[in-house]
KOLLUM-694164 format. One record per atom (N, C-alpha, C): y, z, x. Coordinates in steps of 0.001 Angstrom, whole numbers, padded with zeros to 6 digits, always signed. Example, Ala and Ser with C-alpha at 12.3 -4.5 7.8 and 13.67 -1.06 7.14 Angstrom:
-005690+007800+013190/-004500+007800+012300/-003300+007800+013200/-002250+007080+012850/-001060+007140+013670/+000030+007870+012900/
# end
This chain:
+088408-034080-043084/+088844-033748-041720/+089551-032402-041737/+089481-031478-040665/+089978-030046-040730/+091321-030121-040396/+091895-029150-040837/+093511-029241-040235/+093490-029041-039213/+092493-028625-037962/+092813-028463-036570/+093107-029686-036044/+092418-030587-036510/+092755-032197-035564/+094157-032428-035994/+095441-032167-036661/+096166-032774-036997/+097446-031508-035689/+096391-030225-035386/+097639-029022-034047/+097130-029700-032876/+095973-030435-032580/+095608-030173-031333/+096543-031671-030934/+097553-031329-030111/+097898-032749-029558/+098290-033282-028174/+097339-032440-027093/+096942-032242-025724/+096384-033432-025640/+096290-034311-024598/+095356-035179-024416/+095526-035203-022784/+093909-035093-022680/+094130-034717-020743/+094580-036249-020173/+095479-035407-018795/+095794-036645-018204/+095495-038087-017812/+095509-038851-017585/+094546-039950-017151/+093918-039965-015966/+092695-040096-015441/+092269-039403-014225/+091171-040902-013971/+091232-041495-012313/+090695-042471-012336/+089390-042342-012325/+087984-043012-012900/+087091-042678-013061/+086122-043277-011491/+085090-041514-011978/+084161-041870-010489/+084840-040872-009545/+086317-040250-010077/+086895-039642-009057/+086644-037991-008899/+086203-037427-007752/+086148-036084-007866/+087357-035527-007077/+088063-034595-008004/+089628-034153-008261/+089642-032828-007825/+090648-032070-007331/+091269-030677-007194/+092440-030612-007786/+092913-029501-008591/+093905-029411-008537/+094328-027817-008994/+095475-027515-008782/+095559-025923-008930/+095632-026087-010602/+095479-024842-011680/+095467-024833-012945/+095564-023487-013269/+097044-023553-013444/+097583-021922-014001/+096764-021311-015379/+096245-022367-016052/+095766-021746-017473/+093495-021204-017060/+093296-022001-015835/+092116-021083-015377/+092465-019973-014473/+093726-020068-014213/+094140-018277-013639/+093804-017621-014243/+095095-017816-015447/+095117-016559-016900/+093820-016420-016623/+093117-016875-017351/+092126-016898-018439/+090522-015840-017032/+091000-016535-015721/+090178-015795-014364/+090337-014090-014782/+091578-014033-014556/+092276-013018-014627/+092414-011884-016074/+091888-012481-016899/+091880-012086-018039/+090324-011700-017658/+089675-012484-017941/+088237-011790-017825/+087691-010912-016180/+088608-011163-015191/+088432-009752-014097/+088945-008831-014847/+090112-008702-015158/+090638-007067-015836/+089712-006984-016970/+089785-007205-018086/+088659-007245-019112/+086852-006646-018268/+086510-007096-017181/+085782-006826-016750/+085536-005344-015786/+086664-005117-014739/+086939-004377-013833/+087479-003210-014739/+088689-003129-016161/+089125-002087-016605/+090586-001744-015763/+090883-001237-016164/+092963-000603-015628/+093016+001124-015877/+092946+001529-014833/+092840+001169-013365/+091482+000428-013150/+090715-000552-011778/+089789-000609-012036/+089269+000086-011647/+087595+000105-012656/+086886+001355-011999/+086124+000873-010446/+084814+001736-010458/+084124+001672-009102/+083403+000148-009261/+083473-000251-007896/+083231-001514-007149/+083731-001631-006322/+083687-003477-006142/+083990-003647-004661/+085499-003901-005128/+086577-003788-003692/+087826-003811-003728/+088098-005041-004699/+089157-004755-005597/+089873-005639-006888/+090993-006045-005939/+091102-007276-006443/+092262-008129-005562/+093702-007630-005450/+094905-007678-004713/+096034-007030-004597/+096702-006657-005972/+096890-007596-006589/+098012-008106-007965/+097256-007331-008977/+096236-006780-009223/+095296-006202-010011/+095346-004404-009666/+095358-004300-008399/+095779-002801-007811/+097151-002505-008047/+098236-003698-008072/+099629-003489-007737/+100194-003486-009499/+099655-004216-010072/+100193-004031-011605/+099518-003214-012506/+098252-002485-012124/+097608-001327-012780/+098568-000127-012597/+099293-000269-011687/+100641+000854-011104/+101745+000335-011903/+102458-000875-011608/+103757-001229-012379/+103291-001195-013555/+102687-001880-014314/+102733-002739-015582/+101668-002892-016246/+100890-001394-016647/+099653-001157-017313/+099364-001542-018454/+100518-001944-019116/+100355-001706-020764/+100070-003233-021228/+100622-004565-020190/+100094-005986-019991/+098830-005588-020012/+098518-005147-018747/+096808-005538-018388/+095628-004872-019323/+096258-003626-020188/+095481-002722-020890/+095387-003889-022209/+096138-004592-022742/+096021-005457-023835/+094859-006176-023493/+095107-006934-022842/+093955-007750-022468/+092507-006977-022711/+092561-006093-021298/+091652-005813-020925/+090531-004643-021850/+091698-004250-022993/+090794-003437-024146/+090533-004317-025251/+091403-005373-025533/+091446-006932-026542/+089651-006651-027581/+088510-006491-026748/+087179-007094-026866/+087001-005482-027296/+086510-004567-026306/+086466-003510-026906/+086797-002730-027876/+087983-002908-028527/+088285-002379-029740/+088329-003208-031485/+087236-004660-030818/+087126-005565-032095/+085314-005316-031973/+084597-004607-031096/+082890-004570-031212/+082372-005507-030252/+082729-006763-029640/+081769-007551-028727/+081577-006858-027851/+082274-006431-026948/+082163-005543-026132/+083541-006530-025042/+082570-006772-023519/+083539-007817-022865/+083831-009156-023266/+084913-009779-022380/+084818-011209-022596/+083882-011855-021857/+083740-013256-022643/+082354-014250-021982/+083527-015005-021640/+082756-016471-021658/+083125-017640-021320/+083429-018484-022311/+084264-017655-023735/+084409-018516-024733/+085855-019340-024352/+086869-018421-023717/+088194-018884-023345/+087972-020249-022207/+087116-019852-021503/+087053-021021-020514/+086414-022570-021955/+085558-022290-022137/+084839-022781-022629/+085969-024075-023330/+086965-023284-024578/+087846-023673-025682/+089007-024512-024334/+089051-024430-023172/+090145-024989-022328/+089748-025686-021760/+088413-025751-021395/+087453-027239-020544/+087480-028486-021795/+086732-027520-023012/+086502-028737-023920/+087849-029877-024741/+088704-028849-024752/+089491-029333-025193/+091247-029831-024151/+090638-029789-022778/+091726-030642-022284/+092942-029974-021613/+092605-028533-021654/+094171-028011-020969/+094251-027176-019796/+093107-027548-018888/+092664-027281-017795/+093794-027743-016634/+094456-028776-017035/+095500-030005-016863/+096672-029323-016495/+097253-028483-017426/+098310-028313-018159/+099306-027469-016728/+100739-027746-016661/+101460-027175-015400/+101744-025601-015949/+101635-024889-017279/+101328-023759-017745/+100778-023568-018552/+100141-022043-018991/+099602-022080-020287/+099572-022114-021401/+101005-022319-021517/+101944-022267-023130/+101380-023266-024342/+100745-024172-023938/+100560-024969-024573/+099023-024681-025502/+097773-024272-024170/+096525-023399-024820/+096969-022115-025616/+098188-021512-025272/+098072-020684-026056/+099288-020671-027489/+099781-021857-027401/+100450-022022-029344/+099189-022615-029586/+098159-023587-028862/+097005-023821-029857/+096046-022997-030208/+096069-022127-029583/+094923-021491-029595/+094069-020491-030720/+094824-020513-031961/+094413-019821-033155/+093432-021155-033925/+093851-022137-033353/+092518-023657-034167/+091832-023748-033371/+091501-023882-032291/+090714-024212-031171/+089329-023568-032123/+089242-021701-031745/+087781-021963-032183/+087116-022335-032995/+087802-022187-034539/+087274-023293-035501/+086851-024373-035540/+087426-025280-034422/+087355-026657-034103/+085977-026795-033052/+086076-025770-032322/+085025-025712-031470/+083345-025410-031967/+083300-024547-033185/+082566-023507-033596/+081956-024798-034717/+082796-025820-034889/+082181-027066-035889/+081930-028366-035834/+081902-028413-034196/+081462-029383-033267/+080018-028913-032533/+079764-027712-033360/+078177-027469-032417/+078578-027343-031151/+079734-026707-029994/+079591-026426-028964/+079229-025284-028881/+078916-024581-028790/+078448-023400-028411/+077032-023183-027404/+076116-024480-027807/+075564-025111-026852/+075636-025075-025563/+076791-025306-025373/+077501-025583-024060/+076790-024233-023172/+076658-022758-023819/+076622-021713-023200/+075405-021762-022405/+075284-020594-021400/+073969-021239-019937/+072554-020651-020656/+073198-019711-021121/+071828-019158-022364/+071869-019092-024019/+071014-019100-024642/+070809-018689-025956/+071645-017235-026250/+071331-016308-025434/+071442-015222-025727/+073166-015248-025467/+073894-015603-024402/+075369-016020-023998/+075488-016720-025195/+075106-017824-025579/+075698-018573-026854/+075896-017672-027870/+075380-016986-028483/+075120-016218-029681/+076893-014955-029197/+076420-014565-028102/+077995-013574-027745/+078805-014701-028034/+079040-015730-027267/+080047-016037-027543/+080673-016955-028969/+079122-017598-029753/+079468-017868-031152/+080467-016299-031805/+079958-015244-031300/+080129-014073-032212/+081805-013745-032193/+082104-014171-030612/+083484-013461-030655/+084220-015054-031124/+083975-016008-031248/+084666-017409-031830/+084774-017261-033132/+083592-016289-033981/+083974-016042-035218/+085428-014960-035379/+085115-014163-035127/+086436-013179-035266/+087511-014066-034574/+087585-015028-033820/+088496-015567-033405/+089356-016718-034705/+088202-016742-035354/+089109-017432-036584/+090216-017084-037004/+089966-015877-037482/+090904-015102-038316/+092096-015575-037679/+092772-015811-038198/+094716-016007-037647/+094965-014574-036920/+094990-013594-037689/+095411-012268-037199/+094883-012012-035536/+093529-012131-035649/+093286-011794-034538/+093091-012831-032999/+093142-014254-033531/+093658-015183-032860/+095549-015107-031694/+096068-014618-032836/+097512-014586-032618/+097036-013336-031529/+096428-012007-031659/+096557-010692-031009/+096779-011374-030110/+095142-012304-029597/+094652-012760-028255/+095347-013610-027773/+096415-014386-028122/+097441-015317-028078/+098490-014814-026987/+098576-013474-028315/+100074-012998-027403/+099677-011861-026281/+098554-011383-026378/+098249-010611-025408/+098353-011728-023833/+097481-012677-023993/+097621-013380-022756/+099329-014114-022473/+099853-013905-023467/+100997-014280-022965/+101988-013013-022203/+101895-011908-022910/+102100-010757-022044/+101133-010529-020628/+099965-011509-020201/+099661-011219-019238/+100364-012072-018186/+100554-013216-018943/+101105-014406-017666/+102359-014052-017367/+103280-013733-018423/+104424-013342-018413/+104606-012080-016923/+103304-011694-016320/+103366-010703-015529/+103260-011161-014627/+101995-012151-014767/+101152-012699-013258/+101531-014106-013182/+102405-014489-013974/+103043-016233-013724/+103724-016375-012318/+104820-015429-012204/+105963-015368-011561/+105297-014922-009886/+104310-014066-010253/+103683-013639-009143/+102538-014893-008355/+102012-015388-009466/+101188-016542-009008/+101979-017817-008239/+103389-018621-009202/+103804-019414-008493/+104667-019066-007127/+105054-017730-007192/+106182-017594-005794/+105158-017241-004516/+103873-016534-004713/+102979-016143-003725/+101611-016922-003716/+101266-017491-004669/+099759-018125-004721/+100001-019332-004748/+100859-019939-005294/+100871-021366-005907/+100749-022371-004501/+101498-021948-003694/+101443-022677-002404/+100404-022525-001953/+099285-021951-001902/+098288-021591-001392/+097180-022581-001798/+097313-022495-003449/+096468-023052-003731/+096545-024286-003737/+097596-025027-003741/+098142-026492-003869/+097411-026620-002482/+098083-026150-001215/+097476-026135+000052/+095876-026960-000195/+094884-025685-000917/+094030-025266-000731/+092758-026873-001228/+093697-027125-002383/+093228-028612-003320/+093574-029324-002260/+094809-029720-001641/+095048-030754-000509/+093596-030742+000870/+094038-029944+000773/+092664-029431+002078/+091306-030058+001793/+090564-029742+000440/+089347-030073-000012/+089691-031483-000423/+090508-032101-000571/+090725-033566-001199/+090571-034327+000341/+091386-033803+001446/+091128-034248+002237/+089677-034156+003154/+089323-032842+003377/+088043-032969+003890/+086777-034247+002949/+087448-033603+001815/+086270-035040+000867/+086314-036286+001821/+087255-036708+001788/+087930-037939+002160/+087585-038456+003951/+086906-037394+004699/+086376-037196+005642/+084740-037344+005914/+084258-036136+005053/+082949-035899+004635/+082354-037017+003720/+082860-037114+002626/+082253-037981+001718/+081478-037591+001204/+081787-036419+000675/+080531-035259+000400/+080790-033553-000417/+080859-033599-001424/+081536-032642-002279/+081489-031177-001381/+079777-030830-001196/+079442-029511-001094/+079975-029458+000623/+079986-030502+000954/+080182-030075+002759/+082032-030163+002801/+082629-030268+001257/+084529-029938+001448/+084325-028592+001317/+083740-027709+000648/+083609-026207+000292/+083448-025478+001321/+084290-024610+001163/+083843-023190+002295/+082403-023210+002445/+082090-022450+003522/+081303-023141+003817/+080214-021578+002957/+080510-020622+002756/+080175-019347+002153/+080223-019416+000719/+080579-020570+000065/+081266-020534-001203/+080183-020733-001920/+079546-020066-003328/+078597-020082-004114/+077506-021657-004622/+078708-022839-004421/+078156-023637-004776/+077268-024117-003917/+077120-023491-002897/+076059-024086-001910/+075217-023110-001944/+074619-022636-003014/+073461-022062-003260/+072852-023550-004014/+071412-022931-003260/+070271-024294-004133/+070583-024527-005842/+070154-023687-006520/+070763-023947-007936/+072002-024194-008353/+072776-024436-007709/+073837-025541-008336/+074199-026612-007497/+073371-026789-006370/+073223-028235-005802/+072884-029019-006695/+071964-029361-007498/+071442-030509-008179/+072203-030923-009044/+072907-029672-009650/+073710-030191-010552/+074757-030757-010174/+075454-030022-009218/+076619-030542-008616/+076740-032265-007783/+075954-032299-007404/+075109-034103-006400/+075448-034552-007945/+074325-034135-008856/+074508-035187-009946/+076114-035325-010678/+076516-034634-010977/+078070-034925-011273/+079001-035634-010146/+078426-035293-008936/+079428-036099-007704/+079374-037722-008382/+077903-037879-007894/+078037-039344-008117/+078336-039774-009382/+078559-039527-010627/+078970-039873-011301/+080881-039275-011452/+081218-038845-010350/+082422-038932-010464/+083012-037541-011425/+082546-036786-011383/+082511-035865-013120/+082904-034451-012113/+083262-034244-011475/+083260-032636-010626/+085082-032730-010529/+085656-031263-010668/+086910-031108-010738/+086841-029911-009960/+087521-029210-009175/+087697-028698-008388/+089177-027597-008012/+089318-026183-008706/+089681-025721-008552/+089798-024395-007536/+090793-024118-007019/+091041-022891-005869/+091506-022207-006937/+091192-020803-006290/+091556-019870-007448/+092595-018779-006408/+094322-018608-006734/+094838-017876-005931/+094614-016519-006651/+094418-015976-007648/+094124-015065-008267/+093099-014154-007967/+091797-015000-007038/+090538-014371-007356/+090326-014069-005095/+089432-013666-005427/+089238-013154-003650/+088195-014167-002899/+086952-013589-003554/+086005-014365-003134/+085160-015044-004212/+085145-015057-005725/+084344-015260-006477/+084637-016565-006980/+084315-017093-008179/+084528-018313-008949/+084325-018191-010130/+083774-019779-010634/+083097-019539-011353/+082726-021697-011479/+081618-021207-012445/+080916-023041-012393/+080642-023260-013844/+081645-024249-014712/+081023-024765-015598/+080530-026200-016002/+079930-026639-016403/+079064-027987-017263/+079971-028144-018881/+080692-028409-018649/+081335-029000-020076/+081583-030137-020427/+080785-031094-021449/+081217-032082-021821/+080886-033409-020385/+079913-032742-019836/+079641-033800-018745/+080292-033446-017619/+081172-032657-017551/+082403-032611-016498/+081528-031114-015679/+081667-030952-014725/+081721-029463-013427/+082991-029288-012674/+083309-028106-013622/+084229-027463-013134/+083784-026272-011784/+084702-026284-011025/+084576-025056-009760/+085408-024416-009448/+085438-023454-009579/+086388-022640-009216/+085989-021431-008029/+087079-021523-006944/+087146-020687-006004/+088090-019804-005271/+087568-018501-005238/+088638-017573-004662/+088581-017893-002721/+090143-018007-002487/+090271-018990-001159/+090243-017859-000497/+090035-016633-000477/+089488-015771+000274/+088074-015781+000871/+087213-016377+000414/+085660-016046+000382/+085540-016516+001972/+085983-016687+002951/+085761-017008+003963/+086194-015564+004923/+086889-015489+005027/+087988-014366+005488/+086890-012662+004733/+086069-012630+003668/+085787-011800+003163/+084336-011702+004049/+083679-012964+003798/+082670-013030+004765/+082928-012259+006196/+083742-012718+007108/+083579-012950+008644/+084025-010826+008590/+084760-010551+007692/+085371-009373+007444/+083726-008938+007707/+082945-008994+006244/+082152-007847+006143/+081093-007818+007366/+080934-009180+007796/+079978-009452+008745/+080131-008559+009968/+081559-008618+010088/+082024-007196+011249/+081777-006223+010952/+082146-005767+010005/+081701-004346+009959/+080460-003728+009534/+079456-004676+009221/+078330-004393+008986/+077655-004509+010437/+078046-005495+010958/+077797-005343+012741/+078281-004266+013510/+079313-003480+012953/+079907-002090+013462/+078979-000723+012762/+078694-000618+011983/+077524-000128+011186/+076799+000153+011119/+075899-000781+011294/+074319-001005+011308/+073768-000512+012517/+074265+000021+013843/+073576+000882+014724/+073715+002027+014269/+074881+002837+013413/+074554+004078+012697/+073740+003914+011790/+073627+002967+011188/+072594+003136+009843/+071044+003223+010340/+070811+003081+011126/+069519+003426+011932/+069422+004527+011945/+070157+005939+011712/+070091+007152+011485/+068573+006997+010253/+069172+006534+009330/+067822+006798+008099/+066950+005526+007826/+066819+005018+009060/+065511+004081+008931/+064315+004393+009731/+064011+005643+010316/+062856+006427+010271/+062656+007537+009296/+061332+007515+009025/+061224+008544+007691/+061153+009941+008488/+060817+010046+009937/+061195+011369+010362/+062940+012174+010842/+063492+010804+010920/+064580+011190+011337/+065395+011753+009781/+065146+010877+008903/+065788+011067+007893/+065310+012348+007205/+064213+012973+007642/+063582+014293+006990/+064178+015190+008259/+064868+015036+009324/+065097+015836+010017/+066723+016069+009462/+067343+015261+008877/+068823+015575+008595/+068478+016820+007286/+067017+015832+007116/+067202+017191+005536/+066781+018402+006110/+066090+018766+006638/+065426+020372+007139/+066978+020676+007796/+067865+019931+008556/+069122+020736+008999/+070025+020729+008122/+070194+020238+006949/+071021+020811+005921/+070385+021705+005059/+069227+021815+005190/+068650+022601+003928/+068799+024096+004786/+068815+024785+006227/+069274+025511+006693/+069941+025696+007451/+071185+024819+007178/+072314+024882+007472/+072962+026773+007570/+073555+026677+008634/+073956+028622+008734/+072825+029458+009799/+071464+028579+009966/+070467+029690+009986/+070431+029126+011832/+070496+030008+012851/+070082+029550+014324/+068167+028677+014127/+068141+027886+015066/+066921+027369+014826/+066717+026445+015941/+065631+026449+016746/+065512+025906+018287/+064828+024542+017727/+065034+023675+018696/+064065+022391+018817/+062143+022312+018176/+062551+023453+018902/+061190+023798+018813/+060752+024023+017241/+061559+024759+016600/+061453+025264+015357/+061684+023650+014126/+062597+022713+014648/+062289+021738+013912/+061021+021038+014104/+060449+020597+015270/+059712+020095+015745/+058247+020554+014692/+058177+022136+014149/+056842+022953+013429/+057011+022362+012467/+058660+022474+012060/+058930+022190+010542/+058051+021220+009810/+058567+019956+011205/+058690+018628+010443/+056454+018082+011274/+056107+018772+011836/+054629+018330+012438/+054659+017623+012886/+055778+017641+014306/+055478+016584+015197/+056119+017194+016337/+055966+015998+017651/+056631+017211+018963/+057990+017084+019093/+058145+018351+020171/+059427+018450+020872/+060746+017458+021026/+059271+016543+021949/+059976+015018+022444/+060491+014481+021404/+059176+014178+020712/+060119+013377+019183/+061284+014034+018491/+061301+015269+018472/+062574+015873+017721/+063633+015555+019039/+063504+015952+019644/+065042+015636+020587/+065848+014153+020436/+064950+013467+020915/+064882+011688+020476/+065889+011559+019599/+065028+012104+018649/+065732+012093+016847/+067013+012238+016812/+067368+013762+017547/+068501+014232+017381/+069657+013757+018362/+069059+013312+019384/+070150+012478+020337/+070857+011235+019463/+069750+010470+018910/+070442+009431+018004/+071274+009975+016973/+071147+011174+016451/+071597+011564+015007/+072895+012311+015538/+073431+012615+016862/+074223+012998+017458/+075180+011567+017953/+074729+010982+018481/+075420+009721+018649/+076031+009051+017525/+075385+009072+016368/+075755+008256+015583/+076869+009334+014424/+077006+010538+015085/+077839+011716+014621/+077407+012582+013485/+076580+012908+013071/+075926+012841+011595/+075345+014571+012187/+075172+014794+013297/+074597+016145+013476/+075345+016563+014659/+076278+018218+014695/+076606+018493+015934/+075459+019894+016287/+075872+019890+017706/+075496+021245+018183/+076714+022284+018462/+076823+023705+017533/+077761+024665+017933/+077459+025630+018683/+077583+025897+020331/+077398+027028+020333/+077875+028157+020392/+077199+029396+020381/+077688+030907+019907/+077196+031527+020733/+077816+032010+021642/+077060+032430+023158/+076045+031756+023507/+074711+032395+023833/+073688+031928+024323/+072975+031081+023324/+073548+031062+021899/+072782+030442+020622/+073192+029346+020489/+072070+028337+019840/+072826+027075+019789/+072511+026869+017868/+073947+026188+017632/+073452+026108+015929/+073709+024725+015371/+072344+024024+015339/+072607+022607+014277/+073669+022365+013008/+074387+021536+012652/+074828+021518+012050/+074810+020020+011370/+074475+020038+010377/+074847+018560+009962/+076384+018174+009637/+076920+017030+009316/+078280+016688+009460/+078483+015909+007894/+078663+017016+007322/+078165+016097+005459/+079490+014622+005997/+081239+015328+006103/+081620+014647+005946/+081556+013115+006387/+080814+013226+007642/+080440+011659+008257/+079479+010841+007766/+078522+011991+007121/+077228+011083+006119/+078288+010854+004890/+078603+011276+004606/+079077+010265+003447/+080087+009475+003608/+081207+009605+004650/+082065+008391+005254/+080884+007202+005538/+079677+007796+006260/+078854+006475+006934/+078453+005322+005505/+078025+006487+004560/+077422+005744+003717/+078029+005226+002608/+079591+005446+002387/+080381+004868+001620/+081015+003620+002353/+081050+003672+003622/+081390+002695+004654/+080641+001721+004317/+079151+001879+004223/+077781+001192+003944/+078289+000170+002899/+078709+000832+001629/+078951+000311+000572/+079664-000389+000072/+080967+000288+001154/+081958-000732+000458/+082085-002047+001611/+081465-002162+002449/+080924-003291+003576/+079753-004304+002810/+079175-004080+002353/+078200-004887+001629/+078511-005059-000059/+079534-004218-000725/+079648-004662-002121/+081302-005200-002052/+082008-004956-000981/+083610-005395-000997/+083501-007424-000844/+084197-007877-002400/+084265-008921-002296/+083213-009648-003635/+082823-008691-004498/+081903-008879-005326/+082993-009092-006560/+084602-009388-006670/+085593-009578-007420/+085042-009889-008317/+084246-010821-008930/+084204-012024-010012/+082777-011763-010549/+083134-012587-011354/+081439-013261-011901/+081009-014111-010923/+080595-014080-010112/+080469-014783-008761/+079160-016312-009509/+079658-017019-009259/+078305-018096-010319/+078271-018653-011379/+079278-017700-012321/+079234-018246-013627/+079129-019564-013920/+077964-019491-014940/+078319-020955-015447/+078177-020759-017149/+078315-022285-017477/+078368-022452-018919/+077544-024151-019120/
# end
């Protein structure tokens, strides 16, 4: 028998069977939160907006989140997977009222894990193999302890911040879905109603764990709109950022505010007409003269340009009797960064993950 069975002495709570559970779980924060920064980088880089506490401590308290978040990069895997989730589903401390406890165990865990043949567990071959890879280097004591105390310098940041501003939220958030259950009678119809698990591919799985009672159910105050979904040991875990509703109805507006300018470049003549007026930009040039450019008429160029004027993207200056096109770079690229961050704002997470 290995000496890990004689550290590990967690044993998850007693939980009545058949029952599908919520409850908030500070140690799938960390561990959320560990793999967004790890993922996103400090500051983060380009994407969709990174959640408050992630913008606000890349400013205070860089040198927490830089541990973490360089941890993988400077040992060769590259990012983190789903080995941390993985070592805290299987072994029971999903439970736990902090993380202190996963993390004095956490230098045996992967050994223990890595000789039970879980690795399995992972959604692919190719995921298994990453994450066998970083469970090996996780042996080592040395570098076990790094990852130990690094996440403890992270909670140590985002603990205090989680229970005085999130914790209520999320407790809320489990009460809420325990109760709608209790209404519904029906896992996927307690969920936001936007929330990932009501995509077809993880319906089946999810029905099948309902009825057998096996689905646990976490809110995530940490995360915005994302999650994540694992299969461990029989059990489905869920996790959700209690934003994803509020992120929806958000982008839905402003993509409804939008989308009559974005009709600027959904004709291929209009959109060749912004280019012939930037490409001689400076130079006087009549209707008429776009109209040769581009081989088509008058009418149609005016058309064009009434919309491409409305939607602000082209002015007319004039200079006495001259009139001079101008395109409006700065509004094409306000329009089209607008575009972007309207359709990618809210992409926080591994949105899906599973294991």
């Amino acid at each position: 028998m290995e000496q890990d069975d004689a550290i590990l002495t967690f044993s998850a709570p007693a939980r009545a069977p058949g029952r599908v559970d919520a409850i908030a779980s500070p140690v799938f924060e960390l561990l959320y939160a560990s793999f967004f920064v790890t993922k996103r980088g400090v500051p983060p880089g380009p994407g969709s907006t990174p959640p408050a506490w992630l913008r606000r401590f890349s400013l205070e308290a860089p040198e927490a989140l830089h541990a973490v978040a360089d941890f993988w990069r400077q040992r060769g895997p590259g990012d983190a997977g789903a080995e941390a989730f993985l070592l805290a589903t299987r072994f029971g401390y999903v439970r736990d009222a902090d993380p202190e406890r996963f993390l004095s165990d956490f230098g045996r865990l992967p050994g223990r894990y890595l000789s039970e043949g879980r690795v399995k567990d992972s959604a692919t071959p190719e995921e298994g193999e990453r994450v066998a890879a970083r469970l090996e280097l996780l042996r080592d004591p040395d570098t076990a302890e790094a990852w130990a105390q690094a996440h403890r310098g992270l909670w140590r940041l985002l603990g205090p911040y989680w229970e005085r501003e999130r914790r209520p939220a999320v407790e809320s958030a489990a009460a809420d879905f325990l109760r709608q259950l209790g209404v519904s009678g029906d896992v996927l119809n307690s969920f936001p109603r936007h929330h990932f698990a009501q995509f077809e591919a993880a319906v089946t799985q999810i029905r099948k764990a309902e009825k057998e009672g096996r689905v646990l159910v976490v809110p995530m105050g940490l995360a915005v709109a994302g999650g994540f979904l694992f299969d461990v040991d029989g059990t489905v875990y869920i996790g959700f950022g209690m934003q994803a509703e509020r992120v929806h109805e958000r982008t839905a507006q402003r993509v409804a505010e939008l989308a009559p300018r974005m009709k600027a470049f959904s004709d291929p003549t209009r959109a060749m007409l912004l280019a012939v007026i930037a490409r001689f930009e400076g130079l006087q040039f009549t209707v008429g003269d776009l109209a040769q450019q581009l081989g088509v008429s008058q009418p149609t160029v005016s058309g064009h340009l009434r919309l491409l004027r409305d939607a602000g993207l082209v002015h007319i200056e004039r200079r006495g009797n001259k009139a001079y096109h101008r395109l409006d770079r700065d509004a094409l690229h306000g329009l089209l960064a607008g575009f972007e961050a309207a359709v990618a704002e809210g992409a926080d997470t591994d949105n899906g993950s599973s294991a």
